[in-house]
N, C-alpha and C positions, 0 to 999 in steps of 0.2 A: 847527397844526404848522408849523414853521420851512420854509420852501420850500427842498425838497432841490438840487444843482445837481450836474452829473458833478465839480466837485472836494472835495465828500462824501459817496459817494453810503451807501447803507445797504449795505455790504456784508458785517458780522457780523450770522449770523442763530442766534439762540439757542432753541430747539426743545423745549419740553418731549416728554414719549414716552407715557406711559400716557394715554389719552383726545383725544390730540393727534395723535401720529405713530403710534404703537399701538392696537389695538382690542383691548382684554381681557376683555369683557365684563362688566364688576363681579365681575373676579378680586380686587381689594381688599378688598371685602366677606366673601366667602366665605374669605378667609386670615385676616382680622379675627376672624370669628366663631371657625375654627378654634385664631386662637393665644387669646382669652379662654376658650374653653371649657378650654386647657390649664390656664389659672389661674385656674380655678375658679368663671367665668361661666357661668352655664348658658342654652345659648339661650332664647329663648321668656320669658326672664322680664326684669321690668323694669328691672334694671341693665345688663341686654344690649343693649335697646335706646335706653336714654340712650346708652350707647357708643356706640354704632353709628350713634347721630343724631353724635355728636361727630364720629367717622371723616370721615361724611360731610362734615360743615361743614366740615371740614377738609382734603377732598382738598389734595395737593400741597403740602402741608407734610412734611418730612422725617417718615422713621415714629417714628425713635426718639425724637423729638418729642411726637408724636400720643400715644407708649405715657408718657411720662414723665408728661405728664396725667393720663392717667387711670389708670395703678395708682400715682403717688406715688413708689414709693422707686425706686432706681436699678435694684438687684436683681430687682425682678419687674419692669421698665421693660424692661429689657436680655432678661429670660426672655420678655418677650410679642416683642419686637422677632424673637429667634433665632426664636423659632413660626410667626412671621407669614412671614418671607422663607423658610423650610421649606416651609411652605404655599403660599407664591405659586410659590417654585421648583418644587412639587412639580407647578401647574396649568399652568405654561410649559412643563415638560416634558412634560405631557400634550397639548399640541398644543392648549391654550386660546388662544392669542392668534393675531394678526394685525394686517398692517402696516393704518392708516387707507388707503382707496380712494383710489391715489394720490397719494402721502404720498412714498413714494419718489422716484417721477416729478418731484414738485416739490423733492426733495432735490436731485435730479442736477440738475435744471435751475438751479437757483439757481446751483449748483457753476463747473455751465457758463458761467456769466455771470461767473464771478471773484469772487464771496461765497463768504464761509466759513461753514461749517453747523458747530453745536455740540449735540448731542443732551445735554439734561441731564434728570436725576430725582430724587424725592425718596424711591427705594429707596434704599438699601444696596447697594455695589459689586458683591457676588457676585449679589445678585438684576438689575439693570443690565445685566451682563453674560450672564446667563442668557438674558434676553429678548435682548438682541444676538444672538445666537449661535442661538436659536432661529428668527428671524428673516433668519438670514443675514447680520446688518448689521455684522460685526464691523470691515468694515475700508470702510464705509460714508460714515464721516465721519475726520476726523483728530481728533478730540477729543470724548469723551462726558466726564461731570462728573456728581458726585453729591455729595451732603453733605461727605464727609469729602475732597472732592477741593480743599473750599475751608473749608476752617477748620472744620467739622462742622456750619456752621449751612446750611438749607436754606430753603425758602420759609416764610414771605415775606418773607424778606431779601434783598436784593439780590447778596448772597456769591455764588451762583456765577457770574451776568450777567458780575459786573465781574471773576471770575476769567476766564473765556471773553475778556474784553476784554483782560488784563493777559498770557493766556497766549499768545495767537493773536497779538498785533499788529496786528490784521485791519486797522483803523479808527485815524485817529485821537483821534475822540474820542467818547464814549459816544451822542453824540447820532445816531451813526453804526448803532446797532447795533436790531437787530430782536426782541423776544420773543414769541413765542408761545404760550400754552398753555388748555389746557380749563377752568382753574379761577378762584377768584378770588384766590387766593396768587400764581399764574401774574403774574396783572393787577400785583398793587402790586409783587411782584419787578421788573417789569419799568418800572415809574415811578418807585419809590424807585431803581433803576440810572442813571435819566437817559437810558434806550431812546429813540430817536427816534420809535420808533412799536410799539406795545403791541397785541398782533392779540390777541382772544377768540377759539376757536372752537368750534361746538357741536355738538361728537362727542364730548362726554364729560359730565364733572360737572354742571359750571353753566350757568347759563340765558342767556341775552343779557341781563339785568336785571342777574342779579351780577354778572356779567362788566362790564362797563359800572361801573355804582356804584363798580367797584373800580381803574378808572382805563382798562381799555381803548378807544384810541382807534380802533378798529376792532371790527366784531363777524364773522366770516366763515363761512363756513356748514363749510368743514372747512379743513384745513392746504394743501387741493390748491388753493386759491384765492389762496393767500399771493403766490407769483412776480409773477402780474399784477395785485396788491394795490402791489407793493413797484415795479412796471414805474411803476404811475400816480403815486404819490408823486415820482419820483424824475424825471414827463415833466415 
């Protein structure tokens, strides 16, 4: 990696949220299951569980993504999409989630130092905002980002990175900015953007293998290591 210097330093850091800076338990999962069985999946049997292998392989791609896959037409794409955020809303509001150990603390701190923090996801805005707000983080960051905050496409494209770069000013140039996240959509989002530095971390989906294989140049054990990740690059 390009040896950083105080006149660029990484000052945009762009944050995935479910398995990253959030702890949902494999709330994913169980809104999956809940929105197929609406359309006519039935758990326990075998097309359930190809799905469900898909989901997984997939964490951190946009959902309506995920759903266009695998039911095909736009129609039941969009009915599995409304079921699934129903379902996830329905587990946020039960007091399923939680911030990652820490997570915050490295939020603020970053903050403190004069980086900008971007919390983005591959929900859907109302579901985004629901875990915000149950979480408390509504006014957290100055800018959270979801699919349709950047042209509707979501990971593994670099669309919202470079929206976070285009919108904040933060930086100026992409090599300047930082991604995080649990998966391995996370990882090429964050290389295909031209991120200066691409952190895995393993409080969520994927493993230090995938994560890795898929361009991270970091593997960190959770998001609360990132600050003094971003201090050493930048000594």
């Amino acid at each position: 990696m390009k040896k950083l210097t105080p006149h660029n330093p990484l000052n945009l850091i762009v944050l995935d949220m479910a398995g990253t800076t959030v702890a949902d338990g494999g709330l994913v999962e169980q809104a999956f299951s809940a929105a197929a069985e609406r359309l006519g999946v039935r758990p326990g049997s075998a097309d359930h569980a190809e799905k469900l292998d898909y989901v997984r392989a997939t964490m951190g791609e946009s959902k309506i993504s995920v759903f266009r896959h695998l039911f095909g037409d736009e129609d039941r794409a969009q009915q599995a999409n409304t079921a699934f955020e129903e379902a996830y809303g329905e587990l946020v509001d039960a007091g399923r989630i939680a911030p990652i150990p820490g997570a915050r603390e490295a939020i603020e701190r970053l903050m403190s130092e004069g980086r900008t923090v971007v919390l983005s996801t591959g929900f859907a805005r109302t579901t985004q905002d629901a875990i915000l707000a149950a979480l408390g983080w509504q006014d957290l960051v100055a800018l959270t980002l979801c699919p349709a905050d950047a042209g509707g496409r979501g990971r593994p494209y670099p669309d919202m990175v470079l929206a976070a770069f285009l919108r904040t000013g933060a930086v100026d140039g992409v090599r300047q900015t930082v991604v995080a996240g649990d998966t391995s959509y996370d990882m090429l989002s964050g290389v295909r953007s031209g991120a200066g530095l691409v952190a895995g971390v393993l409080t969520g989906a994927h493993d230090k293998d995938q994560l890795a294989r898929h361009g991270a140049t970091h593997v960190l054990g959770s998001v609360a290591e990132l600050p003094d990740l971003i201090a050493r690059a930048e000594a």
